[in-house]
Phi, psi and omega in degrees: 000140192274169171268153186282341179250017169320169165290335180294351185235344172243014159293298186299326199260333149327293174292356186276327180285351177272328157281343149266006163291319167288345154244009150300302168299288207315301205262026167321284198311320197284341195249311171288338159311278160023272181320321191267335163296342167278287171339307193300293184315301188310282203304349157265350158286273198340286190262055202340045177338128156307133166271356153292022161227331172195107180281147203276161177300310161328269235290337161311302169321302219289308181298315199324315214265019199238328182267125169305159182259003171286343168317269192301342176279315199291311176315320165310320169289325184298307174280325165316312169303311179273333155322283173337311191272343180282322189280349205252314192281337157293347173260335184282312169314297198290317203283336177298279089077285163303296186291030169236317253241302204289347212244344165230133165317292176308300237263271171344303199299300196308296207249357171287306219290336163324272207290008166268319177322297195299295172316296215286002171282142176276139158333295171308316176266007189258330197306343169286284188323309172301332181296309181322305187266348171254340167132212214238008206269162164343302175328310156318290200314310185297337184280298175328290188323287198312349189278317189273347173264350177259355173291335182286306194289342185272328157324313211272312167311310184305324169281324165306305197279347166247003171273355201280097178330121206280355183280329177309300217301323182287314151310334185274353181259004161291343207243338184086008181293123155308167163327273170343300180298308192278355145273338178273337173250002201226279206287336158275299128030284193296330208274348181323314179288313190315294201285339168311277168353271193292354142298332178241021155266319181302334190288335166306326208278307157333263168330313195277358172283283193329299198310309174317314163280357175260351174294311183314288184193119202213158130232035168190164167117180196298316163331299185272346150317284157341305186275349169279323185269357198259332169287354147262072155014049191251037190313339188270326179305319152325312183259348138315324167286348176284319158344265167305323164294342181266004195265315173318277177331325190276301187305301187307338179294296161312329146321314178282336178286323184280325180312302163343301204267320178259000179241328200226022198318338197289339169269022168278163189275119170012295143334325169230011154291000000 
């Protein structure tokens, strides 16, 4: 009679436990969404929550279907349009920007505490003024997107480019390497995980600009989907727009993330090559 603690019997149950840990690791995000969208649904039958304070995920689901989807395509776009063009114009801005910050003392000395002055204004409150002073067209919205997205990418860059071990930077000018050459080849190459890093904090920062300016002065996208349906208390529509934004935010990230991966893997962390 074999023994119950033979190897023919704790072989098997080793894989079995390694392959449900392994897909316990994989489908983790999926399985605690899952769970709090259940917990949710449940705590809003059980203690009969009013849905004008928090709508059950159904009745969310409900409102989605209740609006043509051409709705919900155009608002979308609207926000997705002014992210884009503010995030693209916060990168053509910071990364040039960082590398003048990194490359002078003086220029750095002049112009960062300038651009912490600018960050540290609250958004919200200067975002009345600028619709004023630039009109009611996209141009605000995008100088807002770009006021909240570009400070993390020009911070962030600026320290990749000074962290760049100075025995490289002295060889390469041992070599007779230029301005140029040593920037292009030595001092960005290394600041690469930085600014990716500060690309995929900005694409969030980028939607909540859009949204802001549109709270402001809009007559469409997801922001101002909101702020219509929620002065009617049409709160589960609302949280469809929350949604979607948050379905936005989520993409650009994985967009920025796939950019990565497929032009630079080699500046990905270990863990995720």
């Amino acid at each position: 009679m074999a023994d119950p603690a033979s190897p023919q019997r704790t072989i098997p149950q080793r894989t079995l436990n390694r392959r449900l840990a392994h897909f316990g690791y994989r489908y983790a995000p999926v399985l605690t969404f899952i769970a709090v969208l259940a917990l949710w649904e449940i705590a809003c039958r059980v203690f009969e929550i009013p849905t004008f304070l928090l709508p059950s995920p159904s009745l969310i689901y409900a409102a989605f279907k209740e609006q043509p989807l051409h709705i919900w395509l155009i608002h979308s776009w609207a926000t997705i349009r002014v992210a884009l063009i503010g995030y693209v114009v916060a990168i053509a801005v910071s990364i040039p920007l960082a590398i003048a910050l990194s490359s002078s003392k003086l220029l750095s000395r002049a112009l960062y505490p300038l651009i912490v002055v600018v960050h540290s204004m609250p958004i919200v409150a200067i975002a009345p003024i600028i619709v004023v002073t630039l009109g009611a067209s996209d141009l605000p919205r995008v100088v807002i997107t770009f006021l909240i997205t570009f400070f993390p990418i020009v911070v962030t860059t600026t320290v990749g480019l000074l962290a760049t071990p100075p025995e490289l930077v002295e060889l390469s000018r041992s070599l007779r390497a230029d301005w140029t050459r040593q920037m292009y080849h030595i001092r960005l190459p290394y600041a690469l995980p930085h600014i990716f890093s500060a690309l995929k904090i900005s694409t969030t920062l980028a939607v909540v600009g859009a949204v802001v300016a549109e709270f402001v002065a809009a007559e469409r996208g997801l922001g101002y989907f909101i702020q219509f349906t929620t002065s009617f208390f049409k709160i589960a529509q609302g949280f469809v727009a929350l949604v979607l934004l948050v379905a936005i935010s989520l993409a650009f990230f994985q967009l920025v993330s796939l950019l990565q991966r497929l032009l630079v893997p080699w500046s990905l962390p270990k863990s995720e090559r």
